[in-house]
LOSE-558622 format. One line per 2 residues: number of its first residue (from 1); their letters; for each residue x, y, z of N, C-alpha, C, CB. Coordinates in steps of 0.2 Angstrom, whole numbers, plus 5000, padded with zeros to 4 digits. Glycine has a CB too. Layout:
BEGIN
NUM> A> X:Y:Z:X:Y:Z:X:Y:Z:X:Y:Z; ...
END
This chain:
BEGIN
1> XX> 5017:5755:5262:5012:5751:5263:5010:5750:5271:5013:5744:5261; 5015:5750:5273:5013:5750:5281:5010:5755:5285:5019:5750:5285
3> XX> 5009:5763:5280:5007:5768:5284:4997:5768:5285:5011:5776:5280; 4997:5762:5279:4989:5762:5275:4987:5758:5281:4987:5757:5267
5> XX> 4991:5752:5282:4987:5746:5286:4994:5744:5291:4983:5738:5281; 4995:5748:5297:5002:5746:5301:4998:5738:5303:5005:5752:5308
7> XX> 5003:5736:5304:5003:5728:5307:5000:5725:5312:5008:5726:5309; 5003:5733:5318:5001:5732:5324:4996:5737:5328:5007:5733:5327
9> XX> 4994:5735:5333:4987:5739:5336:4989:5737:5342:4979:5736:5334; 4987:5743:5345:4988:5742:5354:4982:5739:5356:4989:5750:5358
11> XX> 4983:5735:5363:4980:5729:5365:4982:5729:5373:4981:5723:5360; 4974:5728:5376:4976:5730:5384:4977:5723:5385:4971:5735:5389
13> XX> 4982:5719:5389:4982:5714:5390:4977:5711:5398:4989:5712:5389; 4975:5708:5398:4969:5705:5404:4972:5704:5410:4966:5698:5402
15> XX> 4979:5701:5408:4981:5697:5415:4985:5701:5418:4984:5689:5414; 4987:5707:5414:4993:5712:5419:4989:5719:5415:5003:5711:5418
17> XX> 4987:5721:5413:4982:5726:5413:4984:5731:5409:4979:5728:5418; 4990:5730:5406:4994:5736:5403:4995:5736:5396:5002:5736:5404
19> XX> 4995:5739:5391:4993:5741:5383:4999:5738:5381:4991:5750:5380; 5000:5732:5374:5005:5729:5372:5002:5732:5365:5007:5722:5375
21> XX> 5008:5727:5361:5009:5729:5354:5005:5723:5353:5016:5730:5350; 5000:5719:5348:4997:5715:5344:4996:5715:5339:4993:5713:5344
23> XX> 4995:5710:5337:4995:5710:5327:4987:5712:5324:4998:5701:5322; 4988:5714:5321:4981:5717:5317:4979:5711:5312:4982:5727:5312
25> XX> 4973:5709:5312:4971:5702:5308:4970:5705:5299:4963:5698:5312; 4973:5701:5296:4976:5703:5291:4979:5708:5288:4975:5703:5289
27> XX> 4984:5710:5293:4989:5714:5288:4997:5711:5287:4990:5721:5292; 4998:5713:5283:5008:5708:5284:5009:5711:5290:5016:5709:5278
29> XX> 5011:5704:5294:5016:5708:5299:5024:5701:5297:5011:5708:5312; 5026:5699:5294:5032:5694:5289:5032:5696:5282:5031:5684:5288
31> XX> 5038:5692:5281:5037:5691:5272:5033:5686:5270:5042:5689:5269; 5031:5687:5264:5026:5680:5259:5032:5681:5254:5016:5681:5254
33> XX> 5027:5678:5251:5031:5676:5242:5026:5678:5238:5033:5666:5241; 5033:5681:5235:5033:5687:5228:5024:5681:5224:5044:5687:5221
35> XX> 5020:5686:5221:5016:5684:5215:5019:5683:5209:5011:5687:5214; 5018:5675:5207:5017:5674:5201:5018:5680:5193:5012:5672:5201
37> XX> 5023:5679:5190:5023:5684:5184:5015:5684:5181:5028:5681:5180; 5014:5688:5178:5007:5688:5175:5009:5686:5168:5003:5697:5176
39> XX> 5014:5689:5162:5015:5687:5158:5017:5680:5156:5018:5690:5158; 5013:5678:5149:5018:5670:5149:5023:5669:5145:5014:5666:5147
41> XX> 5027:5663:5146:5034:5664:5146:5035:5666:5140:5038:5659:5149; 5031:5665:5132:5033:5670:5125:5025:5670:5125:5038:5666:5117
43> XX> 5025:5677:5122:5020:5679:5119:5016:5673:5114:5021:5685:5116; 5007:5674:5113:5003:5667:5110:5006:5670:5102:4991:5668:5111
45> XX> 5007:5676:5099:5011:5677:5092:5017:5673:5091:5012:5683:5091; 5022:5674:5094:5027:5672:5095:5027:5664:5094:5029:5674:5101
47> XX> 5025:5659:5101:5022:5653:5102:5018:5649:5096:5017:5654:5108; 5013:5652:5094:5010:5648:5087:5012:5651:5083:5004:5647:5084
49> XX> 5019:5656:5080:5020:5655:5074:5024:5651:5071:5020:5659:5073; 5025:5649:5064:5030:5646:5061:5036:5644:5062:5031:5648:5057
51> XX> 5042:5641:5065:5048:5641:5066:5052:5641:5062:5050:5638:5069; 5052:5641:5058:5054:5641:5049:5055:5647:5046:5047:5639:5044
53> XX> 5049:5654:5049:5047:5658:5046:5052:5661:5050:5040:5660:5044; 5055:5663:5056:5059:5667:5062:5066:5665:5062:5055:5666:5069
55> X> 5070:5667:5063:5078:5666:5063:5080:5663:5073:5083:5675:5059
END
């Protein structure tokens, strides 16, 4: 993923005039947190059917 959109971008700094490493505006440069499962926790068949009819 990093080779698509690396993090960092070279960046001349003003006050000493020499090219540093800066973060590129939105790319991960940490971790986040994992997305949500897409799945729900039992399938809508499962969920409304009978509890009677299933062991």
């Amino acid at each position: 993923m990093t080779a698509l959109r690396p993090p960092t971008r070279a960046a001349r700094n003003p006050v000493t005039n020499v090219w540093e490493s800066a973060p590129v505006p939105g790319s991960l440069t940490g971790p986040v947190d994992p997305a949500p499962p897409e799945a729900p926790d039992r399938p809508r068949l499962v969920r409304d059917a009978d509890p009677g009819l299933r062991p």
